[in-house]
C-alpha positions as CSV (number, residue, x, y, z in Angstrom):
1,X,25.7,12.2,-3.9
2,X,26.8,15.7,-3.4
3,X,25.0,16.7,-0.4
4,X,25.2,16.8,3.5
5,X,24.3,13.5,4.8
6,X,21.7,13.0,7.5
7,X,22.7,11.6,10.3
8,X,22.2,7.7,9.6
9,X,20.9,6.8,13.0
10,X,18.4,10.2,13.0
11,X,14.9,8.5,12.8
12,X,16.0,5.5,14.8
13,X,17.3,7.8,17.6
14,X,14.2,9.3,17.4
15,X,12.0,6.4,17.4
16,X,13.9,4.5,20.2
17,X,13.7,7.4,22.4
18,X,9.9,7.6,22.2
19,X,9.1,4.1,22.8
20,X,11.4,4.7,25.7
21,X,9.5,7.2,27.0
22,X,6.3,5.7,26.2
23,X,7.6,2.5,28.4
24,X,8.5,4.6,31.2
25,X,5.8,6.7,31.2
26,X,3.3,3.9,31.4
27,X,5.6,1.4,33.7
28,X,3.2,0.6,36.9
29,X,6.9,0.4,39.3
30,X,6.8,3.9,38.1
31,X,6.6,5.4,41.6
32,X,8.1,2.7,43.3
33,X,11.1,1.6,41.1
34,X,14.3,1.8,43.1
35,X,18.1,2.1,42.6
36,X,17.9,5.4,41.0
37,X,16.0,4.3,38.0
38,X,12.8,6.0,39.8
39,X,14.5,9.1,39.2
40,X,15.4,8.6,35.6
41,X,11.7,7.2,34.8
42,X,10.7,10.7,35.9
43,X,12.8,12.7,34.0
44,X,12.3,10.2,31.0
45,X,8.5,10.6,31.4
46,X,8.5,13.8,31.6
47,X,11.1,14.8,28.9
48,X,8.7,12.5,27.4
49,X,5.6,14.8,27.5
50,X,7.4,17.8,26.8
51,X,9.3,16.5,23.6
52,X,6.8,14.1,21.8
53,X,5.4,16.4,20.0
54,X,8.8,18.4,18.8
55,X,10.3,15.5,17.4
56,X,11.2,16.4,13.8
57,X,11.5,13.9,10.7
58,X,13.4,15.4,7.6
59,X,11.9,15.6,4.3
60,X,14.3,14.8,0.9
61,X,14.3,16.8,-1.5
62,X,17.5,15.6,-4.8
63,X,18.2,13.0,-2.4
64,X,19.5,15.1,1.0
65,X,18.1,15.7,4.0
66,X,16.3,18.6,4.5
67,X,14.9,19.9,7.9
68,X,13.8,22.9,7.8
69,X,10.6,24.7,5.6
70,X,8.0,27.3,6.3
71,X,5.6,25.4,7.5
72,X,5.3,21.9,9.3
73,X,2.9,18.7,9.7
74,X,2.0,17.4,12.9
75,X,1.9,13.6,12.0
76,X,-0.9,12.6,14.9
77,X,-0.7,8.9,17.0
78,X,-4.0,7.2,15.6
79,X,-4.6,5.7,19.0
80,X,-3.5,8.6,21.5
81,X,-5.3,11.4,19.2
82,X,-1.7,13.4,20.2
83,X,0.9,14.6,18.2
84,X,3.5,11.8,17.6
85,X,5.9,14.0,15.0
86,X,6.6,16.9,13.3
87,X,7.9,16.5,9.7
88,X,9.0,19.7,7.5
89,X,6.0,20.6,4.3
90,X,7.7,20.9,1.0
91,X,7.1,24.4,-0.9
92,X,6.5,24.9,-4.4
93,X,10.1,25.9,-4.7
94,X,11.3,22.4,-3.1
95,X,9.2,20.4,-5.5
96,X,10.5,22.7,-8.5
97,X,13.7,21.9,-6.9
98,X,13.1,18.1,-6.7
99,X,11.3,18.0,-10.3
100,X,14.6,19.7,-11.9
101,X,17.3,17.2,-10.3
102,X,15.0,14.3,-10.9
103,X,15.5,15.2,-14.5
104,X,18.9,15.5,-14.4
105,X,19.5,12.6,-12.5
106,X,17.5,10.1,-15.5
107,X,20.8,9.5,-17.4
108,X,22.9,8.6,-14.4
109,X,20.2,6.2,-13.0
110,X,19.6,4.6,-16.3
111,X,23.3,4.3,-16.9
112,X,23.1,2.1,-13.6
113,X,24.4,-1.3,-13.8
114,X,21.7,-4.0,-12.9
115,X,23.8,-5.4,-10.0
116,X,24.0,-1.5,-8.8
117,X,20.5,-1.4,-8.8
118,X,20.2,-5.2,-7.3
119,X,22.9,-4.0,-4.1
120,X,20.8,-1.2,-3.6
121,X,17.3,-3.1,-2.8
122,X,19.4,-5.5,-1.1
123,X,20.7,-2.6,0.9
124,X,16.6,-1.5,1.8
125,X,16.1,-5.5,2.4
126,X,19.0,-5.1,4.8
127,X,18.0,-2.5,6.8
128,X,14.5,-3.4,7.3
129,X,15.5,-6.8,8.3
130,X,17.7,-5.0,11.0
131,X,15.1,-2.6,12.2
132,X,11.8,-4.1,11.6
133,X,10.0,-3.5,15.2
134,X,11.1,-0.1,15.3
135,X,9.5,0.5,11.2
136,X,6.4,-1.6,12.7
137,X,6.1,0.7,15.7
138,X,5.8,3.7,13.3
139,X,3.8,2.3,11.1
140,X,1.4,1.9,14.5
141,X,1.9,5.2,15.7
142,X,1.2,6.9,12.1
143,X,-2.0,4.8,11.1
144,X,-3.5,3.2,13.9
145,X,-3.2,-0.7,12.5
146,X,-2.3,-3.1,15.2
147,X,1.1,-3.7,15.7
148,X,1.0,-7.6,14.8
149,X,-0.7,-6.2,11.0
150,X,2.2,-3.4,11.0
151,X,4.6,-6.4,11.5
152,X,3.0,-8.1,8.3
153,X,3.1,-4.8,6.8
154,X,7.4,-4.7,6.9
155,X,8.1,-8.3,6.4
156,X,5.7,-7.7,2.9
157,X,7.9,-4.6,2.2
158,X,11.0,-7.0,2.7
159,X,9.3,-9.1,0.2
160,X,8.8,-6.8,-2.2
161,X,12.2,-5.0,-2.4
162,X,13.4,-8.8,-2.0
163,X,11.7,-9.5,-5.5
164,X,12.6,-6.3,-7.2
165,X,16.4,-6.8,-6.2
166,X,15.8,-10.2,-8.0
167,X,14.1,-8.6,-11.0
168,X,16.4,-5.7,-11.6
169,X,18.9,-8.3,-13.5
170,X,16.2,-10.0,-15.6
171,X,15.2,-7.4,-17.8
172,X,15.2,-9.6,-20.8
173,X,14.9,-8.5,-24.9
174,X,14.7,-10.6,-27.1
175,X,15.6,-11.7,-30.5
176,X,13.1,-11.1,-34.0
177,X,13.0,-13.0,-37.0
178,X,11.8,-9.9,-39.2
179,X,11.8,-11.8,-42.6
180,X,8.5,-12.9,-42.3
181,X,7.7,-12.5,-46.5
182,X,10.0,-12.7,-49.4
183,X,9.9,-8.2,-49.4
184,X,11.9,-8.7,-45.5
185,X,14.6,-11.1,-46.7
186,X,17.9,-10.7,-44.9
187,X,15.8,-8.6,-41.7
188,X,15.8,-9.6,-38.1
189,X,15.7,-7.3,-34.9
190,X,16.5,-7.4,-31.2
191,X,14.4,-6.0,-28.7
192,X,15.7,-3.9,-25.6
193,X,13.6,-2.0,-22.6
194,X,15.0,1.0,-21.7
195,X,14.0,3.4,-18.2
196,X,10.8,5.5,-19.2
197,X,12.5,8.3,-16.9
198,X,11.3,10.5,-14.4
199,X,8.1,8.9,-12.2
200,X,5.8,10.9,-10.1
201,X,4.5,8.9,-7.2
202,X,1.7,9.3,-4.8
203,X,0.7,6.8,-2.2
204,X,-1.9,6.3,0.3
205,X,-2.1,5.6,4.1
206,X,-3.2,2.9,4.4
207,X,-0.3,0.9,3.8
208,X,2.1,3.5,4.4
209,X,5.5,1.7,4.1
210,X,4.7,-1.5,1.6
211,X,2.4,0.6,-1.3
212,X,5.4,3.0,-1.3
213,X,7.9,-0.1,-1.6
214,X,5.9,-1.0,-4.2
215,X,6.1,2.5,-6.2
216,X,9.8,2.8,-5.6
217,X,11.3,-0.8,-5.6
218,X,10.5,-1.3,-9.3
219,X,11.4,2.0,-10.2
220,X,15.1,1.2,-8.3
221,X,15.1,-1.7,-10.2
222,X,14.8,-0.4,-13.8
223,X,16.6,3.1,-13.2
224,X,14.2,5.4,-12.8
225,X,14.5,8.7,-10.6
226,X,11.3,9.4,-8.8
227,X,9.3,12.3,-6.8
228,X,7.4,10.2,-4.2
229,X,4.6,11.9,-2.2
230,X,3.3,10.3,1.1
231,X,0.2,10.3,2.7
232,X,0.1,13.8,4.7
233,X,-1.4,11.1,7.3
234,X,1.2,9.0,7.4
235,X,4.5,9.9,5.8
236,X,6.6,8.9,8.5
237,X,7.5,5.6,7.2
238,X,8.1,6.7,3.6
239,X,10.5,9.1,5.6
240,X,12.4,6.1,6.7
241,X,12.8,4.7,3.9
242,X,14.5,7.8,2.2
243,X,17.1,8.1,5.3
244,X,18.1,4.6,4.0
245,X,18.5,5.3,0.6
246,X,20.4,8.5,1.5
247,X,22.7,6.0,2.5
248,X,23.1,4.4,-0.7
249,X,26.4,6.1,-2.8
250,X,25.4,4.5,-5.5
251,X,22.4,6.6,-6.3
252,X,23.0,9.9,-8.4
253,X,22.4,13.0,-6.7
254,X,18.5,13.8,-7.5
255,X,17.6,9.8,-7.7
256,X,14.5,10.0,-5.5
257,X,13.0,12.9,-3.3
258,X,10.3,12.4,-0.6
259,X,8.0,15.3,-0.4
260,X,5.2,15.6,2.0
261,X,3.2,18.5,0.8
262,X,-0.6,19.0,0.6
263,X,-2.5,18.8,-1.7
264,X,-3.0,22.5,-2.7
265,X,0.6,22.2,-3.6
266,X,0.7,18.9,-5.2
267,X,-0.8,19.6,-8.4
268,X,2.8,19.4,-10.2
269,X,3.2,15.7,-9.2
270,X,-0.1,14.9,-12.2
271,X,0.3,17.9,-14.5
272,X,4.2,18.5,-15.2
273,X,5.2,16.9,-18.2
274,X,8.7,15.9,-17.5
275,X,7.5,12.7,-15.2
276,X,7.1,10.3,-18.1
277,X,4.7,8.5,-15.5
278,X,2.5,8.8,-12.7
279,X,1.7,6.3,-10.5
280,X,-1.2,6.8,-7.8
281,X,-3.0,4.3,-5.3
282,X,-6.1,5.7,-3.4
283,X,-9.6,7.2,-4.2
284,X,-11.1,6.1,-7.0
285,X,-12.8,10.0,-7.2
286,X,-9.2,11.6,-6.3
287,X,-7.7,8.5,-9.1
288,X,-9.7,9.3,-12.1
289,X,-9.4,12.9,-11.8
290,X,-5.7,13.0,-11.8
291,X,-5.7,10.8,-14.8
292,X,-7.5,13.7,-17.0
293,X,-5.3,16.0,-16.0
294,X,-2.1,14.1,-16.2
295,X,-1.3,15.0,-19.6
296,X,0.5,12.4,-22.1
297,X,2.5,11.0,-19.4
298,X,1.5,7.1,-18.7
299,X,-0.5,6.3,-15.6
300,X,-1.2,3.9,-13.2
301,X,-3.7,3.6,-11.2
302,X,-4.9,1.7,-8.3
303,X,-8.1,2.2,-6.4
304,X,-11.1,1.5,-4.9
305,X,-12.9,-1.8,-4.6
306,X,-16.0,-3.6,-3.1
307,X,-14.9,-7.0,-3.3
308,X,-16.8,-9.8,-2.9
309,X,-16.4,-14.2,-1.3
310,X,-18.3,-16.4,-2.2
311,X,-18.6,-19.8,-0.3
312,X,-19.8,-22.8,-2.2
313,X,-18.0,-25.2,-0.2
314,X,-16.1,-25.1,3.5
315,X,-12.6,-25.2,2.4
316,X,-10.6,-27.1,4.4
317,X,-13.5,-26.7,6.9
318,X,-15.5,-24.1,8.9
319,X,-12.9,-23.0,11.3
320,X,-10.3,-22.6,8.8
321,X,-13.0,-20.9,6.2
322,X,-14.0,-19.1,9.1
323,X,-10.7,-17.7,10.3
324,X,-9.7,-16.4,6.5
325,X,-13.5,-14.6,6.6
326,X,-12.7,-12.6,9.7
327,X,-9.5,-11.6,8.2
328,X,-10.7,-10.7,5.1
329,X,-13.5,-8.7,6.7
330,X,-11.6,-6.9,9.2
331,X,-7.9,-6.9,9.3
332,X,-6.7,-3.1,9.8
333,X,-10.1,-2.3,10.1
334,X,-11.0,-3.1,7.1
335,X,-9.3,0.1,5.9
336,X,-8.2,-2.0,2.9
337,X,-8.7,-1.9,-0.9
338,X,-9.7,-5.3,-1.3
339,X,-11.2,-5.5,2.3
340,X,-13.9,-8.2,2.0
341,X,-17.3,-6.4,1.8
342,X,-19.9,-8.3,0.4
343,X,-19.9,-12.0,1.5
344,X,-22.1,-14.7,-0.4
345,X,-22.9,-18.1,1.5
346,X,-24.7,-21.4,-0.2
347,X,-28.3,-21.7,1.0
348,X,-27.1,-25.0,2.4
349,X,-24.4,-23.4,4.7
350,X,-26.0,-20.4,5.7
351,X,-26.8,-20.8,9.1
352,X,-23.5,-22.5,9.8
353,X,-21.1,-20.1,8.3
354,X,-23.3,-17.2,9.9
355,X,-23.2,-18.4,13.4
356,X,-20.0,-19.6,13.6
357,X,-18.8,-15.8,11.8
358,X,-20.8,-14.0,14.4
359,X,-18.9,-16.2,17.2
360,X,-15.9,-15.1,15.8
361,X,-15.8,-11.6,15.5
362,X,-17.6,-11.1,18.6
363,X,-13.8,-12.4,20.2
364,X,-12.1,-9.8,18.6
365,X,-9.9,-7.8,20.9
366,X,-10.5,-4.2,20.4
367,X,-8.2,-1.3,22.1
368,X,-3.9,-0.1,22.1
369,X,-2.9,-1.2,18.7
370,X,0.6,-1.6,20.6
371,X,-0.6,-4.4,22.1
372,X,0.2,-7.8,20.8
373,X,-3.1,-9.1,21.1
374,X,-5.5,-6.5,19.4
375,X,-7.0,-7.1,16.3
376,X,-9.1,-3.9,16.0
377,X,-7.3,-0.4,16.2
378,X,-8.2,3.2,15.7
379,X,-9.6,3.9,12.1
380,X,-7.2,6.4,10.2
381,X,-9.5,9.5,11.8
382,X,-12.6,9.7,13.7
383,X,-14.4,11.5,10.8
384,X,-13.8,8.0,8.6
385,X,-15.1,6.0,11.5
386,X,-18.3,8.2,11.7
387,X,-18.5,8.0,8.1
388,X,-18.6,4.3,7.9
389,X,-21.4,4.5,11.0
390,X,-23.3,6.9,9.2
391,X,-23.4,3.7,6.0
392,X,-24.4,1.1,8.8
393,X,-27.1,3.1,10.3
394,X,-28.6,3.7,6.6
395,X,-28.6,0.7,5.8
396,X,-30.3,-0.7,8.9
397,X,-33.3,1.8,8.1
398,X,-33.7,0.7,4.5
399,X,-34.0,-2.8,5.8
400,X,-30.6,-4.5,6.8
401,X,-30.2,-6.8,9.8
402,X,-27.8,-5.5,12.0
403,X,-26.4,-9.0,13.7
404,X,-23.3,-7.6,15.2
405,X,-21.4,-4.6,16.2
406,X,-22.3,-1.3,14.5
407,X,-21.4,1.5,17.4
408,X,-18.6,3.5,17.4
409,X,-16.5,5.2,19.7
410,X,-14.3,8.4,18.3
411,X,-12.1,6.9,15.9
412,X,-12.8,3.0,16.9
413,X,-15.6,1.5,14.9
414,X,-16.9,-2.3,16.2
415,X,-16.7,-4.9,14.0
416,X,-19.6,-5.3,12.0
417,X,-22.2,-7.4,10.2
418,X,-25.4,-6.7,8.5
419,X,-27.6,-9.0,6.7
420,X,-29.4,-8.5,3.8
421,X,-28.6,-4.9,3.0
422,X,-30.6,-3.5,0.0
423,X,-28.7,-2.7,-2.9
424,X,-29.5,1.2,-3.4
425,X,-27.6,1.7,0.3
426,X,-24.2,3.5,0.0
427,X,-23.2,0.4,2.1
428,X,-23.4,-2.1,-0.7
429,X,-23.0,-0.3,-3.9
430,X,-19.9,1.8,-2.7
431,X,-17.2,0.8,-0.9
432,X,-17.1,1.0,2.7
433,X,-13.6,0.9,3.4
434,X,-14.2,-0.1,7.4
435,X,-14.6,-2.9,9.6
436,X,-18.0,-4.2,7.7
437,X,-19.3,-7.2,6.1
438,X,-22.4,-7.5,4.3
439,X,-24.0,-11.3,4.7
440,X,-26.4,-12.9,1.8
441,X,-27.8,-16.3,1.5
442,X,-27.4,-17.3,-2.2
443,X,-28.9,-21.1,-3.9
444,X,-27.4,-21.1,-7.6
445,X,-23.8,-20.7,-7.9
446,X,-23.9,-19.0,-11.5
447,X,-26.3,-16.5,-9.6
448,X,-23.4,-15.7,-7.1
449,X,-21.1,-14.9,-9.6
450,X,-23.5,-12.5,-11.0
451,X,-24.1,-10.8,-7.7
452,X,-20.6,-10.6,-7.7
453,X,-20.6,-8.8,-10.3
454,X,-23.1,-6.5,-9.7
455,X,-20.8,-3.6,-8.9
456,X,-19.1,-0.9,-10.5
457,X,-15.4,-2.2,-9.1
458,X,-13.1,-4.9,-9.8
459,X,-10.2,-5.4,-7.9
460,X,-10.5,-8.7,-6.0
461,X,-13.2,-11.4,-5.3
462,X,-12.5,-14.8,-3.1
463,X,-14.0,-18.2,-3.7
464,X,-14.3,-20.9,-1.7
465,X,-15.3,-24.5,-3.7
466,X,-14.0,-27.8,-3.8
467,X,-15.2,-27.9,-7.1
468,X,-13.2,-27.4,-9.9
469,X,-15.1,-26.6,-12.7
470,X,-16.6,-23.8,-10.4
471,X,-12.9,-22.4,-10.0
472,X,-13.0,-22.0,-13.5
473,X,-16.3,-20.6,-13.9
474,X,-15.5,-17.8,-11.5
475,X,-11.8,-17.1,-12.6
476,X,-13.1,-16.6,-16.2
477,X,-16.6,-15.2,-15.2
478,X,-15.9,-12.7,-12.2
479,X,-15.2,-9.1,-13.3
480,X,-11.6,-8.1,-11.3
481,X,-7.9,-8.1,-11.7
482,X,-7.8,-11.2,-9.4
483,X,-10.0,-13.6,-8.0
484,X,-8.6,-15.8,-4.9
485,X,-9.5,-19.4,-4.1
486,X,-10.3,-20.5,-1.2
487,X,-9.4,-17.7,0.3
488,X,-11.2,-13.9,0.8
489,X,-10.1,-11.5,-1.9
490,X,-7.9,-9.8,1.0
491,X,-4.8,-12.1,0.1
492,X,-2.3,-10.2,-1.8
493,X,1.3,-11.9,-2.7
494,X,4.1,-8.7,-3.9
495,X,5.0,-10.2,-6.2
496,X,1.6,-11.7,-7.9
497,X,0.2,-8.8,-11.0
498,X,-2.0,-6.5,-8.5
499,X,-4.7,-3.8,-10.0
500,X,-8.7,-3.5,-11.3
501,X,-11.2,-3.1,-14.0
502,X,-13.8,-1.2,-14.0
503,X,-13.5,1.9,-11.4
504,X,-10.9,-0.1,-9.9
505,X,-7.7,1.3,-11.8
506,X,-5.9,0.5,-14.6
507,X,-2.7,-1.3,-15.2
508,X,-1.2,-3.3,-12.8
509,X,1.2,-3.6,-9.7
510,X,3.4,-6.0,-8.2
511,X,7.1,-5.4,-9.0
512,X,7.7,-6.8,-12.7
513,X,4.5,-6.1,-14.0
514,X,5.0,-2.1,-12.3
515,X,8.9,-2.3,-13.6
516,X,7.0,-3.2,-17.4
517,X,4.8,0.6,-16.9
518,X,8.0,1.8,-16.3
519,X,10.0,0.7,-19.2
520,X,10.0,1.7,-22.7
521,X,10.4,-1.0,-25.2
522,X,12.9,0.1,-28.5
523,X,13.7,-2.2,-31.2
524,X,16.5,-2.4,-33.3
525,X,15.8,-3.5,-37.3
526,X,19.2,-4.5,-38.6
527,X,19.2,-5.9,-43.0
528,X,21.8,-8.7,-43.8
529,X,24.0,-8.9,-40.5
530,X,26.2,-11.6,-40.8
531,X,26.3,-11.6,-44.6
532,X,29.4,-12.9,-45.8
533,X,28.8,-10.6,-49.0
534,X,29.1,-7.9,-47.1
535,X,32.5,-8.3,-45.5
């Protein structure tokens, strides 16, 4: 790539020196520490309050570096409520910029040998691998998700760009037998995918580092340039990402830009015709809105959900049935797509699975999402936390039992269960997208699965059973894009086909089945090859 180079160590510099700081500055043989390293924890501390908020992430605009820009983002700790970084806003002019070299750069990156494209996700596996606490302390610092969930978060993202390394050398054709009536005699074809082009991408914050592996893995792995826009809450981590693949020679010049912008000036990344595709996870409101405006371009689409578990059977028992429930219901806060929302329990197990669920999330560690043993952090802003109280005190005056939790505290939101919740309440027919889970009592199975069903998603439903036939019933009968057994519909493999019906998106994720979206399929019809006439 023609362009300056950032500095490769720049965000991990910058990283290592906050968390530095933060130790100082909250070490208790602060005032007492001796040998001269009193001294230094002062100066630390307070270089520490005067610089955290300065500290200045480049954007990438045709695959460089690029500090400056009019204006800037303040990227604010979830947990602190402070400033954590400073990362430049791309212009119209940069995107223009980044739209035009994305263009150019299609030929080169589809020219790219697979085993290019495979060294380069193995590069990105690499890297992560060597720096995953300090990725997993951004991601905690730019979303609020406890540190042990932002340590998932990576070793997923290693996963994904793991599989899409794999993938980018098995992008098979085939071989057609075209003579298929006596009028085709002497016809056969081969069939080839080809890159579909330039991709616009926007992700969410929720996942800030793995759902932007999974919009850029597969399009490394096929040869597509791309225009990726992060979260304006959390594009620090997409941010790392591009510093490694600035340090991939591989790529052409233009092969990827990261652009955080707003969304006044994002409207080029769903209307410009010269992405062939856009690829968007997050609102379902904000999701079907860009779609009719996105032109003929291909689009993909993952949103909202509501998902519902139901629990025929205790599978292997209560505490392990128990322990998946609580983490479907409120890992990260259950600020989660397929966050377990609406939970179904046999008449017969009721009482069991209810006490035993209340016991457990009532020992849920709330607090520092830097510590190892919280469970519940900060919710992405205190407005979402009061909008998710504002759903559980509604439904508790239209009739729901509240049996645990539901107070908040600025951005913190208890975890929370109601019972019983009528259906017209924003809290059951919508999704929540916090730490909530609404409990029902259910007697006929066939019943459950049409509760299940009684929602306009359709991204993800868990079943617990022991009986097969029931599997079945509820794989073939359940309205989503995946249905989980014996487990909550929060499990999620990368590389498993990931996406929803209904108001849930269309297509699907999950590197080969996102690479497919982004390939175009050609065919080439060839008469009497290998004719010994015609020699």
């Amino acid at each position: 790539m023609s362009c300056a180079r950032s500095r490769p160590t720049t965000l991990a510099a910058t990283f290592a020196l906050e968390r530095v700081l933060w130790i100082a500055i909250n070490a208790k043989e602060l005032a007492i520490a001796q040998n001269g390293w009193d001294k230094l924890s002062i100066i630390l501390a307070r270089l520490y309050q005067r610089k955290r908020s300065r500290m200045k992430f480049p954007m990438y605009v045709a695959s460089c570096a690029r500090d400056q820009s009019a204006n800037y983002l303040d990227v604010i700790d979830k947990h602190t409520g402070q400033a954590a970084a400073k990362v430049p806003l791309a212009s119209p002019e940069d995107i223009e910029e980044a739209i035009q070299e994305c263009v150019k750069a299609a030929p080169a990156m589809a020219a790219l040998p697979s085993y290019e494209r495979k060294a380069v996700l193995r590069k990105i596996v690499l890297e992560l691998e060597k720096r995953s606490e300090e990725v997993a302390q951004l991601i905690t610092t730019e979303s609020g998700k406890p540190i042990k969930d932002a340590r998932g978060e990576v070793q997923r993202s290693i996963d994904t760009f793991e599989v899409a390394a794999e993938e980018a050398t098995r992008i098979y054709g085939e071989v057609l037998p075209l003579d298929i009536s006596a009028r085709n005699k002497g016809l056969e074809g081969i069939v080839k995918k080809f890159p579909i082009g330039p991709v616009s991408m926007v992700s969410p914050w929720n996942f800030p580092l793995n759902l932007v592996a999974h919009k850029v893995a597969p399009a490394i792995a096929v040869g597509c340039p791309f225009v990726l826009k992060p979260s304006s809450r959390t594009p620090l981590s997409a941010l790392f990402l591009g510093e490694i693949l600035a340090s991939c020679d591989s790529l052409p010049k233009g092969a990827f830009s990261i652009l955080p912008t707003t969304r006044n000036e994002a409207d080029a990344f769903t209307t410009d015709d010269r992405f062939k595709l856009l690829t968007f996870t997050g609102s379902g409101m904000a999701g079907w809105n860009m779609k009719a405006r996105a032109g003929k371009k291909k689009v993909v689409m993952e949103l909202g959900g509501n998902a519902p578990c139901i629990v025929e059977d205790l599978v292997p028992d209560l505490e392990g049935t128990i322990a998946r429930l609580v983490h479907g219901g409120f890992y990260q806060s259950g600020q989660s797509c397929i966050h377990m929302q609406r939970l179904y329990v046999r008449g017969g197990l009721y009482k069991e699975v209810k006490d035993a669920l209340i016991a457990a999330v009532k020992k849920l560690k709330g607090g520092d999402p830097r510590q190892d043993d919280t469970s519940i952090g900060p919710m992405i802003s205190e407005s979402s936390a009061a909008t998710v109280e504002k759903s559980v005190n509604e439904a508790v005056k239209a009739g729901a039992k509240l049996l645990v939790g539901g107070k908040r505290r600025g951005a913190f939101m208890e975890p929370t269960i109601l019972e019983d919740a009528p259906f017209d309440t924003d809290a059951k027919k919508e999704e929540i997208f916090g730490p909530v889970i609404l409990l029902y009592s259910y007697n006929d199975f066939k019943e459950a699965v049409k509760e299940a069903n009684n929602t306009h998603y359709g991204l993800q439903a868990g079943v617990f059973t022991r009986d097969l036939n029931k599997a079945f019933y509820a794989f073939e009968h359940i309205e989503a894009g995946g249905v989980c057994l014996n487990d909550s519909p929060s499990m999620r493999v990368d590389s498993q086909p990931y996406g929803g019906i209904k108001d849930s998106g269309i297509q699907r994720e999950g590197v080969k089945y996102a690479m497919d979206d982004m390939l175009e399929t050609k065919v080439l019809v060839m008469r009497n090859v290998g004719n010994a006439s015609y020699f």
